[in-house]
Every structure is written in C-alpha cells, then in structure tokens.
N, C-alpha and C positions, 0 to 999 in steps of 0.2 A: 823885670824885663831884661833878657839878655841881648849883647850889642857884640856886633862883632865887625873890624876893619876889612876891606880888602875882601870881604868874604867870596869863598869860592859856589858858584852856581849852580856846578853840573847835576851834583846827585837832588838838585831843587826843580829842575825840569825832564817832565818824563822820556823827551828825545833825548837825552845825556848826550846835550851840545854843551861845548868847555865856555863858562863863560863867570865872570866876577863885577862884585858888584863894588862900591866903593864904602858902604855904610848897610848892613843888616839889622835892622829889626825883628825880635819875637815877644811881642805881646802875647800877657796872658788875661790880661784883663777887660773892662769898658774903659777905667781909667788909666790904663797904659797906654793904651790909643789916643785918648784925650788929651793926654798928656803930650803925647809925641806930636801929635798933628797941630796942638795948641802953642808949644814950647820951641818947636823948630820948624814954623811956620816957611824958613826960607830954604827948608831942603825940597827939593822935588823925591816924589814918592812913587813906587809903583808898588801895588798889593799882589802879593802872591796866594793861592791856596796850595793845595796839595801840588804841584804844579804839572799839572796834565790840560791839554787843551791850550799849552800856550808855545810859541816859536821866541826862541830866544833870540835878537836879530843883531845882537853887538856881542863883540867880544869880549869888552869893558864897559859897566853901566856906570858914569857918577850921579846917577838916582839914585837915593837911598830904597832897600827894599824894607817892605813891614810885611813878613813872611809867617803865617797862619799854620803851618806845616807842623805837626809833630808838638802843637801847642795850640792851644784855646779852643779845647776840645771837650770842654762839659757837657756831661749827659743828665738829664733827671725821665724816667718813668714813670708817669702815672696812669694809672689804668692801661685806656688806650691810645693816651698820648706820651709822645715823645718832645722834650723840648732838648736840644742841642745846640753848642757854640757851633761857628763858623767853620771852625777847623776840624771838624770833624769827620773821618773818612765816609764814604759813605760803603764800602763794606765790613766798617765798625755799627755802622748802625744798622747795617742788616741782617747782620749778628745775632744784636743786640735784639733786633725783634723776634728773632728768632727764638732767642732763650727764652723770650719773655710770652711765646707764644700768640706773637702779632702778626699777620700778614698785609701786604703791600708793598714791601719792601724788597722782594723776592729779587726783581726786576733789575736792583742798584747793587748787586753783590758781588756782579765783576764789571761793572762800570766808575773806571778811577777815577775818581772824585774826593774835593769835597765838596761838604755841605753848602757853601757858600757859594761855590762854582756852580753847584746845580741847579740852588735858586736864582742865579743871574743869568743861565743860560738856557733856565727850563728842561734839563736832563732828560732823556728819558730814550727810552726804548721799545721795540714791538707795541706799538701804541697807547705803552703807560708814560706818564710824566711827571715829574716832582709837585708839579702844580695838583695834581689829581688826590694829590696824601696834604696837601696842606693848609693852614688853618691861618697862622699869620707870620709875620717875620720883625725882628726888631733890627733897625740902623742908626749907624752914626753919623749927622752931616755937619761934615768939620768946617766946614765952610762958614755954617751960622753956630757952630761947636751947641750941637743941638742932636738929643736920641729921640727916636720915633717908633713907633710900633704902626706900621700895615697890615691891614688884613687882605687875604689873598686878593677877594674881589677890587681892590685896587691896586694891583702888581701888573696888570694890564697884559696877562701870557699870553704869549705867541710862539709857534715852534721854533725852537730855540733864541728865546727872546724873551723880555720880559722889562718891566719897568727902570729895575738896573742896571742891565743891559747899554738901555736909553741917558742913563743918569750915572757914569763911571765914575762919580765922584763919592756917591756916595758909597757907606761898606757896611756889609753883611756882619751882624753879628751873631745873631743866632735864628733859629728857628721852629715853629710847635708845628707839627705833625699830628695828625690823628689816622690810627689805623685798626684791622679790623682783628677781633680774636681768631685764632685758628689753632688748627693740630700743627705739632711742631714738629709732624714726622711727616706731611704736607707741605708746609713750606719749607723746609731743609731740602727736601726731594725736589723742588722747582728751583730751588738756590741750586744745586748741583746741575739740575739739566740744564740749566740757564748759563751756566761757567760752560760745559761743556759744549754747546753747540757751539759757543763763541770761541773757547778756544779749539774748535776744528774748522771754522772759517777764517780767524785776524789770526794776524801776523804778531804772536807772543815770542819770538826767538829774536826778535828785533824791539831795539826803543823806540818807542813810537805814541805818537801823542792823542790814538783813536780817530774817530770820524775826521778828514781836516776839510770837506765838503758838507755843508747843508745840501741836504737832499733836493732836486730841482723839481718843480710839478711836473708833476705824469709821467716822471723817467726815477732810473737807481743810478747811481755815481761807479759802483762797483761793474754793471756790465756795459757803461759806455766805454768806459777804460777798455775792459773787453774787447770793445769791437772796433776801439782806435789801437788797438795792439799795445796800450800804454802800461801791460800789465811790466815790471821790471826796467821802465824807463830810467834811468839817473842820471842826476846830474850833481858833478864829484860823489859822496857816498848817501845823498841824500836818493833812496831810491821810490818809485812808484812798487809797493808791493805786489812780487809774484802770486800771493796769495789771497788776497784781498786789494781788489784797483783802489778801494775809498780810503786808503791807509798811506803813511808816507812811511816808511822806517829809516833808519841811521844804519847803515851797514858796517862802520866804520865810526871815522871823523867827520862826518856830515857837520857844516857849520849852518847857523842860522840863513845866512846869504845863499847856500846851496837848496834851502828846502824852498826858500821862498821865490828864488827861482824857477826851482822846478811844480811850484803852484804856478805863477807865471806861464810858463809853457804848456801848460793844461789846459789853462782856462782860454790860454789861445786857440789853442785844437781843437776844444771842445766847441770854443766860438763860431771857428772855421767850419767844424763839419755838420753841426746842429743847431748852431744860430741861438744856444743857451749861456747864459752866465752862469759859472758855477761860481756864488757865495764861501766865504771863509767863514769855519764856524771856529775855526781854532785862532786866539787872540796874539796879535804880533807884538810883542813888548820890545 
C-alpha cells in the first residue's frame, strides 16, 4: 500500500479544484484496508473513487484519504459475468465487455465513474442503471472489521440511491455483474453513438463533475436553467454551464466554496420560481 504526506488533490477530483490532503492512502488490497481502518483507528478517513461526482469543499483536508483511483482495480471474466474491484473505471469495463463480446454495458462508456461510485449511487443513464447488470456486491464494515457479500435484492435501489448511499460507512469492494452475449460490432457502434451524443450536449472543454442535480419529478434541470436564464451564471469561475444548465464547470480556479455557492443560488431561484428543491447528487467532501 502506498502513503503519501501532504498529498496534492487536484488531478484526484474531476472539477481540478486545488486542494491537499494531510495523509494519502492506496490500497490494493481487502487486507490493506483492514489494515488501515484496524491499525489507525484514530485517523479520520474519507474514501475516494475515481473522483468524479464529488466537490472538494476545503483547501486543506487533515482527513486522511484512502483513495481507490488508479488501484484496486481487478477484473476476472467468466462467461457472462464480470466480477470487478471497486476501483475500477467504469469505461474499462465497458471495454472490457466489449472485447469479450457482452452487452449492457454500452450505457457506462462515457459515464466517469468508478465501479464503486456507481454501485453507491445507482449510475446510470437514458433509463438503464447499474442495478439492472447486477447480481451482488461484497463490503467491508470496519466498524465490526467484518466483510460481507449482498446480493442486489437487498441494496435497496433507488434513483440514485442505494443501500450505501444510506450506510457511508461502509465501503465497496467489488462487484459481480452478469451481462448479455452480443455482436461486438453492435455494441462498439452504441459505445460510440452514446460518447457522441453526450459529447455534443456536456460541457467536455471544461472540468466538471457531471449531473450536480438529481433530476426533480416531472421536470429536467437542464431546461429550468433554460428558462431562469441561469445558462452561464458564475460565481468567481465556478460557472453554470453555457451548454448544458445540469452541469457546473471550472472555467478557471473555481474553488470548492464558489461551486457550492453557486448550487446555493440555484436552488434558491429554482425555489423562488417553481416552488422545487433541487437535490445534490454530487457528494460534498
């Protein structure tokens, strides 16, 4: 397991807000984890994945991070399952399905993720979800330094929600999938139109940490923005994207204080003119 002091943050969350932590963690293991949350029981921890989906909200964390990114990323294929570590991107595995002539996974190919992230928060897009490919998940609760295996029908999903979700204590370690045979010149061709739609509607020229609203019933986040003129709103370089309202990007040096702000003033307007709460789907560390 490698440790590092003082470590720097930025390229570890997708908005590249400047930020350090005081003590890094990369487990590769179950027992590195064990270890760590057993043996330095009095550090305060926060888990990272790939780090998309989350607001960096300090400039200095003295939380130690245990950071899944670029490590503890095993894969095995069998047949038509897929069993995967936590950290694992999720357009490595869609990839992966691809070569291997699976379909399902079409859907997760420019959605940045990991593995871990998606089972906590229920992933998913155009009406597929990571819950729909999956079979069961194994955790660690360090709490009772106890591993477990759930099977999906007790992960309790909900759009974007999930047992996890509920229980932030405990952590994702891997995951078995089952998915379906297909032509691999079928699903390559969905992997493609699926990248491309999305990169001609989000905002790819900017860092930006995807959806930062749950979608509210019966409405889109994208044309309320719209129609409260909130397309290109900022505040310092945290901006409301021109191109996408459901997106926030970093134009600049947008710090965590400015994005979260500028959710703030959203969800006041949005209060003010249509009487909705918009929900954070992206996590405030």
């Amino acid at each position: 397991m490698k440790t590092f002091t003082n470590f720097d943050l930025t390229n570890y969350n997708s908005y590249r807000v400047k930020a350090t932590c005081a003590i890094a963690y990369f487990p590769e293991s179950d027992n590195d984890l064990q270890v760590l949350y057993q043996d330095k029981k009095q550090e305060e921890k926060i888990l990272l994945g790939s780090g998309h989906n989350v607001i960096m909200s300090k400039k200095h964390y003295e939380e130690s991070f245990v950071i899944f990114s670029g490590n503890y990323d095993k894969v095995t294929v069998n047949g038509t399952t897929i069993e995967a570590q936590a950290g694992t991107t999720m357009l490595h595995l869609s990839e992966l399905a691809w070569q291997h002539g699976l379909a399902g996974l079409e859907i997760f190919y420019d959605i940045p993720s990991s593995l871990g992230g998606a089972v906590v928060m229920n992933a998913g897009a155009s009406g597929e979800e990571i819950k729909d490919l999956l079979v069961s998940v194994k955790y660690y609760d360090p709490a009772a330094n106890e591993f477990h295996e759930i099977s999906k029908a007790d992960i309790s999903f909900e759009y974007r929600n999930s047992f996890f979700q509920r229980n932030p204590h405990l952590i994702v370690l891997s995951a078995k999938l089952v998915l379906k045979p297909g032509e691999q010149a079928a699903i390559k061709q969905k992997m493609e139109d699926i990248k491309a739609s999305r990169w001609q509607k989000q905002p790819k020229d900017f860092p930006n940490a995807g959806s930062v609203f749950k979608r509210p019933p019966g409405h889109f986040v994208g044309p309320i923005m719209e129609q409260l003129g909130l397309k290109g709103y900022a505040v310092g370089d945290a901006q409301i994207s021109k191109k996408h309202g459901g997106f926030i990007v970093n134009t600049g040096n947008a710090t965590g204080k400015d994005i979260i702000q500028l959710i703030t003033d959203v969800q006041e307007k949005v209060k003010t003119a249509f009487n909705l709460h918009l929900e954070i789907e992206q996590r405030i560390l």
